[in-house]
N, CA, C and O of each residue as an XYZ file, in Angstrom:
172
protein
N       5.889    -47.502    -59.441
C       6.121    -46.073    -59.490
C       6.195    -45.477    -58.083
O       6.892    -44.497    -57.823
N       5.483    -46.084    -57.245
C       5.585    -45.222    -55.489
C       7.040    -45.755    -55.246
O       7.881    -45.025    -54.722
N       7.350    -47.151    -55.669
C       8.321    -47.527    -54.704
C       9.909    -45.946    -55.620
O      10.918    -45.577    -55.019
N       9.674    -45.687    -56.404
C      10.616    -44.754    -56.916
C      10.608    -43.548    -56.047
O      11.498    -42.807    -55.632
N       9.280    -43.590    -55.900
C       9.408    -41.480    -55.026
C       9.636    -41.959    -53.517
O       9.939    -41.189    -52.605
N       9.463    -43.224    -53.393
C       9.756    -43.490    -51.557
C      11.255    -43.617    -51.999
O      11.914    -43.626    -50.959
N      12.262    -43.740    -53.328
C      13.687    -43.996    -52.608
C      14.435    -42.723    -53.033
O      15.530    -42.275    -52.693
N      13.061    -42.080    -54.276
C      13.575    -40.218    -54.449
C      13.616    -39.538    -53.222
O      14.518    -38.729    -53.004
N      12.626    -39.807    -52.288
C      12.228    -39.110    -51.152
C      13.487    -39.169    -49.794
O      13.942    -38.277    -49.078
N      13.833    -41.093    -49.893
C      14.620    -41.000    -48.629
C      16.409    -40.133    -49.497
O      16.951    -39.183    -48.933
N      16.930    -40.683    -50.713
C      17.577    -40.165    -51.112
C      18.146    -38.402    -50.666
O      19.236    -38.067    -50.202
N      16.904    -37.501    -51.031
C      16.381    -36.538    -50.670
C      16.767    -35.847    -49.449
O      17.620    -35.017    -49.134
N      15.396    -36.785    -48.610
C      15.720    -36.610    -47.238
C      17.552    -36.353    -46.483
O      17.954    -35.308    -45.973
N      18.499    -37.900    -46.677
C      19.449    -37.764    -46.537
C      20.312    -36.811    -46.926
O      21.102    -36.366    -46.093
N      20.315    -36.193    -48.642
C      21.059    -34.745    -49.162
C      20.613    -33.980    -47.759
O      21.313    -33.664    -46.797
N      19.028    -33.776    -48.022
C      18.949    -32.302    -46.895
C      19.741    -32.185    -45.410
O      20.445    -31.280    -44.961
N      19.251    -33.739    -44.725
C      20.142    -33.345    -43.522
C      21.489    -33.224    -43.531
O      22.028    -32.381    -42.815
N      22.428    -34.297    -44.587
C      23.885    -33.563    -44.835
C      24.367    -32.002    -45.003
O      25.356    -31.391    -44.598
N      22.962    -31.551    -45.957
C      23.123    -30.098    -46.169
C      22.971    -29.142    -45.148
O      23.525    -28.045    -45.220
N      21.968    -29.617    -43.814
C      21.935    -29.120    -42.913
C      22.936    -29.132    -41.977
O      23.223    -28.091    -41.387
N      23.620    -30.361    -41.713
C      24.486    -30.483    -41.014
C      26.156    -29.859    -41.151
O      27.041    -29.817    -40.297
N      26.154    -29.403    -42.612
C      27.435    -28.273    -43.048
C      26.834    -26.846    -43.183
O      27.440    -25.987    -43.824
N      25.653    -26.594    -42.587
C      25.300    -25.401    -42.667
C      25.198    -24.657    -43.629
O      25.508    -23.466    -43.641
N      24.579    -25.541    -44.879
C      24.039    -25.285    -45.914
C      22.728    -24.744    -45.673
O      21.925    -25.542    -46.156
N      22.148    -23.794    -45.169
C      20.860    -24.056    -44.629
C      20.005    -23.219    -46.009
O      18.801    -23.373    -45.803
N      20.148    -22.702    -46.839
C      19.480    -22.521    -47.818
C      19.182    -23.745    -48.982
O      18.069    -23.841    -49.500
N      20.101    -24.499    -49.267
C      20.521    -25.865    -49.730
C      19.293    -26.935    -48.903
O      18.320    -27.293    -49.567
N      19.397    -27.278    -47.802
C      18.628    -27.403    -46.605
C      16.904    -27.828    -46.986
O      16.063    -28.630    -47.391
N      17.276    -26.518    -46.455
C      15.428    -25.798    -47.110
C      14.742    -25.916    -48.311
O      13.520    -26.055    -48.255
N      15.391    -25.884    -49.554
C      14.826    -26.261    -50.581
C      14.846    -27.918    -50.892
O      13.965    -28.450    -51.567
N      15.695    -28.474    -50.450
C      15.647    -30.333    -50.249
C      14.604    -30.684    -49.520
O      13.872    -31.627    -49.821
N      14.472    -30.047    -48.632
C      12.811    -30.271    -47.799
C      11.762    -30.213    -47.710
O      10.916    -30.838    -47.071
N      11.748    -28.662    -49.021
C      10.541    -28.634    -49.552
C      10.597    -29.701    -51.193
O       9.639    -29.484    -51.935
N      11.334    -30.452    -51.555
C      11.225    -31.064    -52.716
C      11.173    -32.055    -52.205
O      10.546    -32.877    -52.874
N      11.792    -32.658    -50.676
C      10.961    -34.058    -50.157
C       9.466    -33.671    -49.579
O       8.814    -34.707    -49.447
N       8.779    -32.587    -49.224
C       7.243    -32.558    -49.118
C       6.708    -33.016    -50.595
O       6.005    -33.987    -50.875
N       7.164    -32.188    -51.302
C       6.555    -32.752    -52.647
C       6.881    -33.988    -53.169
O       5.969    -34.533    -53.791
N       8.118    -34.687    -53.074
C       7.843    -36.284    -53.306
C       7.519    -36.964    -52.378
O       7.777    -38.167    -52.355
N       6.977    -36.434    -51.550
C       6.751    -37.659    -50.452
C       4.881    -37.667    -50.793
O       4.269    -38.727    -50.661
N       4.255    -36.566    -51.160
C       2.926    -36.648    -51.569
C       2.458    -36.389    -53.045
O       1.424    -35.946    -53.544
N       3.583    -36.824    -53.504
C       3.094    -37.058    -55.544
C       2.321    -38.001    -55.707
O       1.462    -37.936    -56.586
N       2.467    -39.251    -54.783
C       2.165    -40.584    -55.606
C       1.288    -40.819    -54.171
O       1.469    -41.924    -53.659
N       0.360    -39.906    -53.468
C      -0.451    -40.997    -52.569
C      -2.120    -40.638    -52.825
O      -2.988    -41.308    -52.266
């Protein structure tokens, strides 16, 4: 089950900075706060 939220998380991670990088920055921001929360569900 961790190894799922570590590949929800990098998954995640990657959307947000794409989203950041087209200046999605509201898009962004909420991917980042949903990788804080999978990155500390399962520890």
């Amino acid at each position: 089950m961790a190894r799922m939220f570590r590949v929800l998380g990098f998954f995640t991670l990657a959307i947000g900075l794409m989203a950041f990088a087209g200046d999605l920055v509201e898009m962004a921001l909420l991917f980042s706060c949903r990788l804080r929360f999978l990155s500390f569900w399962d520890t």
